[in-house]
C-alpha positions in Angstrom: -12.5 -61.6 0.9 -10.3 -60.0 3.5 -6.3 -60.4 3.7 -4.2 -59.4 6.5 -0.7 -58.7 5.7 1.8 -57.9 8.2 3.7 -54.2 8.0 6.8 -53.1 8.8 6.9 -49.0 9.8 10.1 -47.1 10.4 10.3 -43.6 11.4 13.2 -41.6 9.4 14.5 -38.2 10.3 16.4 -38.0 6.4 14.6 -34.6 6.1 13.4 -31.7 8.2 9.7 -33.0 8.4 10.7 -37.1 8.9 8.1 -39.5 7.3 7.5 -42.6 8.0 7.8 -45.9 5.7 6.0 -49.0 5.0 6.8 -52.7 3.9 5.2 -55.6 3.5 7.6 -58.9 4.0 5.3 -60.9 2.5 5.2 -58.9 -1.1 8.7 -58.3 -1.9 9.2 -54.8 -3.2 6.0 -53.5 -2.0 6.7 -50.2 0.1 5.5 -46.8 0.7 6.0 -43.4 2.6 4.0 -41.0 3.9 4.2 -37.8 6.4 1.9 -39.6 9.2 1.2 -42.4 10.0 -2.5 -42.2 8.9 -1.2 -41.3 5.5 1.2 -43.9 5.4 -1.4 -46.5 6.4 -3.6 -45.0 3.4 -0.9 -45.5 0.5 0.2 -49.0 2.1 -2.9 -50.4 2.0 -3.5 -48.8 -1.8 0.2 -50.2 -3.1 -1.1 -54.0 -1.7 -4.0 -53.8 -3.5 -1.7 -52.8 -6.9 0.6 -55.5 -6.1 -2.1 -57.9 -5.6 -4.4 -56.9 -8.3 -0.8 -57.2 -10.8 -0.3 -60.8 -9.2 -3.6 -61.8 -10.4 -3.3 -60.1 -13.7 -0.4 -62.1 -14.4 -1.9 -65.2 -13.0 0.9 -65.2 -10.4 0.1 -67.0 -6.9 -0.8 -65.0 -4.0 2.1 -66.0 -1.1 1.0 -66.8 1.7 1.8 -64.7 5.4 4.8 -66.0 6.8 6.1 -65.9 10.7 8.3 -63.1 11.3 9.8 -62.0 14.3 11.8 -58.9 15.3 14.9 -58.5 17.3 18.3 -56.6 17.5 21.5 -57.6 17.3 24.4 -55.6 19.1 27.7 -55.1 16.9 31.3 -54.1 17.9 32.1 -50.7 16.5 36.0 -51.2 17.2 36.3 -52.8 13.9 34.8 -50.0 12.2 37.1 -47.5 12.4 
Protein backbone atom coordinates (compact mmCIF):
# COMPACT_ATOMS: atom_id res chain seq x y z
CA UNK A 1 0.00 0.00 0.00
CA UNK A 2 1.30 3.36 -1.03
CA UNK A 3 0.93 6.77 1.02
CA UNK A 4 1.57 10.13 -0.20
CA UNK A 5 2.47 12.63 2.39
CA UNK A 6 2.92 16.13 1.61
CA UNK A 7 6.68 17.83 2.45
CA UNK A 8 7.68 20.88 3.32
CA UNK A 9 11.68 21.83 2.01
CA UNK A 10 13.47 24.94 3.12
CA UNK A 11 16.80 25.86 1.99
CA UNK A 12 19.19 27.24 5.03
CA UNK A 13 22.46 29.03 4.57
CA UNK A 14 23.20 28.50 8.79
CA UNK A 15 26.59 27.00 7.59
CA UNK A 16 29.11 27.39 4.89
CA UNK A 17 27.70 24.38 2.72
CA UNK A 18 23.66 25.17 3.41
CA UNK A 19 21.41 22.00 3.56
CA UNK A 20 18.24 21.74 3.02
CA UNK A 21 15.33 20.44 5.56
CA UNK A 22 12.25 18.43 5.48
CA UNK A 23 8.82 18.20 7.36
CA UNK A 24 5.95 16.49 7.08
CA UNK A 25 2.63 18.48 8.43
CA UNK A 26 0.80 15.63 8.62
CA UNK A 27 3.35 13.69 11.22
CA UNK A 28 4.10 16.15 13.78
CA UNK A 29 7.73 16.09 14.72
CA UNK A 30 8.80 14.17 11.74
CA UNK A 31 11.81 16.10 10.03
CA UNK A 32 15.02 15.71 8.47
CA UNK A 33 18.17 17.36 6.76
CA UNK A 34 20.37 16.60 4.23
CA UNK A 35 23.18 18.38 1.93
CA UNK A 36 20.97 17.99 -1.46
CA UNK A 37 18.00 17.64 -2.12
CA UNK A 38 18.36 13.97 -3.32
CA UNK A 39 19.68 13.20 0.08
CA UNK A 40 17.17 14.93 1.83
CA UNK A 41 14.47 13.17 -0.18
CA UNK A 42 16.31 9.78 0.88
CA UNK A 43 16.29 10.39 4.78
CA UNK A 44 12.64 11.91 4.58
CA UNK A 45 11.14 9.23 3.10
CA UNK A 46 13.29 6.74 5.70
CA UNK A 47 12.08 8.97 8.95
CA UNK A 48 8.12 8.46 7.59
CA UNK A 49 8.58 5.10 7.37
CA UNK A 50 10.06 5.10 11.37
CA UNK A 51 7.31 7.33 12.31
CA UNK A 52 4.82 5.20 10.69
CA UNK A 53 6.11 1.87 11.52
CA UNK A 54 6.27 3.35 15.61
CA UNK A 55 2.45 4.53 15.01
CA UNK A 56 1.61 1.06 14.27
CA UNK A 57 3.73 -0.44 16.97
CA UNK A 58 1.96 1.44 19.41
CA UNK A 59 -1.32 0.73 17.83
CA UNK A 60 -1.71 4.58 17.24
CA UNK A 61 -4.01 5.68 14.20
CA UNK A 62 -2.44 6.73 11.07
CA UNK A 63 -3.78 10.68 10.44
CA UNK A 64 -4.92 11.23 7.62
CA UNK A 65 -3.38 14.15 4.74
CA UNK A 66 -4.78 17.30 5.52
CA UNK A 67 -5.20 20.55 2.99
CA UNK A 68 -2.52 22.94 3.38
CA UNK A 69 -1.81 25.90 1.65
CA UNK A 70 1.19 28.31 1.57
CA UNK A 71 1.31 32.04 1.68
CA UNK A 72 3.22 35.08 3.11
CA UNK A 73 2.38 37.58 5.23
CA UNK A 74 4.11 41.05 5.09
CA UNK A 75 4.98 42.56 8.76
CA UNK A 76 5.97 46.15 9.82
CA UNK A 77 9.50 46.29 10.99
CA UNK A 78 8.93 49.90 12.64
CA UNK A 79 7.83 48.15 15.73
CA UNK A 80 10.88 46.14 15.92
CA UNK A 81 13.39 48.36 16.75
Amino acid sequence: MLKKFTLILFFYEAVLEGGYIALVPALPGCHTQGETLEETEKNIKEAIELYLESLIIHQEKIKEEFKSFQGTVRVSMSHVF
